[in-house]
C-alpha positions as CSV (number, residue, x, y, z in Angstrom):
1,X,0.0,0.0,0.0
2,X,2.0,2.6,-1.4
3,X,1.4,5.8,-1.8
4,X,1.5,6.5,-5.4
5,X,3.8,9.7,-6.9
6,X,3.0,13.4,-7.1
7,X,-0.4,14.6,-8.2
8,X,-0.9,16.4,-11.6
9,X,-0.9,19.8,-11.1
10,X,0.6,20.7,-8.1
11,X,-1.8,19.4,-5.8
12,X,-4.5,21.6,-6.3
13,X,-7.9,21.1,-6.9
14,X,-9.5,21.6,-9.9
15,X,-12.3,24.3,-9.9
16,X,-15.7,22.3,-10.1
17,X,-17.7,23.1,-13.7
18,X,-21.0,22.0,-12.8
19,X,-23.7,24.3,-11.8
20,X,-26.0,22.8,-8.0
21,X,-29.1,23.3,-9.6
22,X,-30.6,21.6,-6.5
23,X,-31.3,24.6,-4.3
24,X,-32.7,26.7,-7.2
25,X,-35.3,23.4,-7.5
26,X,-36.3,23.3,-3.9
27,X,-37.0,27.2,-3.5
28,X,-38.9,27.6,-6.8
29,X,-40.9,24.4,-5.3
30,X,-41.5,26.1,-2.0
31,X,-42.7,29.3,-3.6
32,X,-45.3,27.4,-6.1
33,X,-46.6,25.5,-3.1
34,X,-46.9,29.0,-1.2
35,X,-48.9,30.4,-4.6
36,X,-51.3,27.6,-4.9
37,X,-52.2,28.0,-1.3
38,X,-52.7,31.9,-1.3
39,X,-54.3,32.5,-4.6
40,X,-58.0,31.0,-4.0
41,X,-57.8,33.4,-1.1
42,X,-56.9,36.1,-3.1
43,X,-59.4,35.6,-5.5
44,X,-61.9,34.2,-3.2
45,X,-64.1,37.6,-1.3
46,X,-66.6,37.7,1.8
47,X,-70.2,36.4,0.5
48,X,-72.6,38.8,0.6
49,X,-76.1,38.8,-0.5
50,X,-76.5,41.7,-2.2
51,X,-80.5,43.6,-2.2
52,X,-82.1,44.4,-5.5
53,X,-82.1,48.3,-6.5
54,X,-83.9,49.6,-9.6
55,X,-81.1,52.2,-10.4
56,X,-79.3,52.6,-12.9
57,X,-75.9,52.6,-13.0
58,X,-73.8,55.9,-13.7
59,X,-73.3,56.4,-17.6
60,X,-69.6,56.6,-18.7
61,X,-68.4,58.2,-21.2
62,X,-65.2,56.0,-22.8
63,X,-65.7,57.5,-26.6
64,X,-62.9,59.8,-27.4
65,X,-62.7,63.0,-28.6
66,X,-61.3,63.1,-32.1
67,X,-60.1,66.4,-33.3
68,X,-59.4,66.3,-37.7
69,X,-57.4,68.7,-39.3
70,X,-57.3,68.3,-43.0
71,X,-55.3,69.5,-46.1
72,X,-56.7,72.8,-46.4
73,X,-56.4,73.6,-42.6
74,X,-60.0,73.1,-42.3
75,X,-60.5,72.1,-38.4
76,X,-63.2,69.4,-37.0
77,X,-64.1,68.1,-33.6
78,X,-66.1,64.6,-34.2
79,X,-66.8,65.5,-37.9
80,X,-67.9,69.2,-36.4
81,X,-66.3,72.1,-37.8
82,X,-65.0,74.6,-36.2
83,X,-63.3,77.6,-36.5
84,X,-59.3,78.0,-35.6
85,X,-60.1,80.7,-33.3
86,X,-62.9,78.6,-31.5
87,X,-60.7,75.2,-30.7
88,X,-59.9,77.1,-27.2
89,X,-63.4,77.7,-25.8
90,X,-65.2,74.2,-27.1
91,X,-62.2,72.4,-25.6
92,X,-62.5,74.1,-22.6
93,X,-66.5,73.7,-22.7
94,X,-66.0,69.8,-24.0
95,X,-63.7,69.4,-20.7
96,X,-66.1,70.5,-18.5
97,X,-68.5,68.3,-19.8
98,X,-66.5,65.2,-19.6
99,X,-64.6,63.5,-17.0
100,X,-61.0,64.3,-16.1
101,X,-59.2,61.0,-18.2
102,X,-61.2,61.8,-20.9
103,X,-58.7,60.8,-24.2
104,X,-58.6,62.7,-27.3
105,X,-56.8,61.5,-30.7
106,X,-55.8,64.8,-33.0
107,X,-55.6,63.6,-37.0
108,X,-53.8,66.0,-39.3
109,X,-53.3,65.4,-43.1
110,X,-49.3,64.9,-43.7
111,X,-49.1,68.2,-45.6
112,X,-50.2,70.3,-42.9
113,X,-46.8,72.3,-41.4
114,X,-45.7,70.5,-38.4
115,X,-46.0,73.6,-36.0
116,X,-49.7,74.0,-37.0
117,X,-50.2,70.2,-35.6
118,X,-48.0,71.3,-32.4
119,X,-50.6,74.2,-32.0
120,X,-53.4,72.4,-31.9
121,X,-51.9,70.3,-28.8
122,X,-50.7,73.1,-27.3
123,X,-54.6,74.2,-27.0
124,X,-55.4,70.6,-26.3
125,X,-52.7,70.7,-23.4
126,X,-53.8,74.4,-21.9
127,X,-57.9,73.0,-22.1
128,X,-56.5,70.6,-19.4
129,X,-56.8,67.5,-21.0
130,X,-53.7,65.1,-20.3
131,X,-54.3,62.1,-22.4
132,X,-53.7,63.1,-26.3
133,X,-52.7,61.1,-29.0
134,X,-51.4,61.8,-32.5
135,X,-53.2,59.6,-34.7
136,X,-51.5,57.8,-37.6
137,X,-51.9,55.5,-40.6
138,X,-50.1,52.7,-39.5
139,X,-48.6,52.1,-43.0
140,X,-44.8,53.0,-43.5
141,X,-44.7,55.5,-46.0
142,X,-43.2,54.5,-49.2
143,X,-39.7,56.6,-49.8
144,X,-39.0,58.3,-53.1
């Protein structure tokens, strides 16, 4: 029983390639067990037996407001034209009528000057309305 001759190497270990994979299994097996206990609960609410009411319920108003402007700088709100100098005061009235998310889209024709476009949001913006959206074809324009 001899002891054989000097390792390869120089006596050191080699470093171990192989990744445990073992404690990454029992932890992601702990928290499924902890998901499948607490989601019925989650989903799961106090019964109540609710009494019978002949109200209505309160009418919401999700339609947007679409603001057109076409190639000759003609100006519409929902197929309504208006004129440039009266976008201010119906935006101002339409926001008073409508709740405070209300959404409104702006569609301009591609020829209309950039900074004309950039007005109209501007008077958007000032009206108070926060959500606006520039509206666009959706088609990537062919290039000459």
């Amino acid at each position: 029983m001899g002891m054989s001759g000097p390792r390869k190497g120089g006596g050191r270990r080699q470093p171990m390639a192989e990744i445990n994979v073992t404690p990454l299994v029992d932890v992601m097996l702990v928290l499924l067990i902890i998901f499948m206990v607490t989601a019925p609960l989650l989903v799961s609410g106090v019964p109540v037996d609710l009494p019978d009411a002949k109200a209505q319920s309160l009418p919401q108003d999700n339609t947007p407001i679409k603001i057109s402007l076409n190639g000759q700088g003609e100006m519409f709100i929902d197929q309504l034209a208006i004129a440039p100098g009266a976008l201010g005061a119906k935006l101002t009235a339409l926001r008073q009528a409508r709740s405070d998310d209300a959404r409104v889209y702006v569609r301009a024709d591609r020829g209309l000057d950039y900074g004309r476009v950039m007005q109209v949001v501007g008077e958007v913006n000032a009206a108070g309305f926060k959500k606006v959206a520039l509206v666009t074809d959706g088609q990537p324009a062919a290039t000459p």
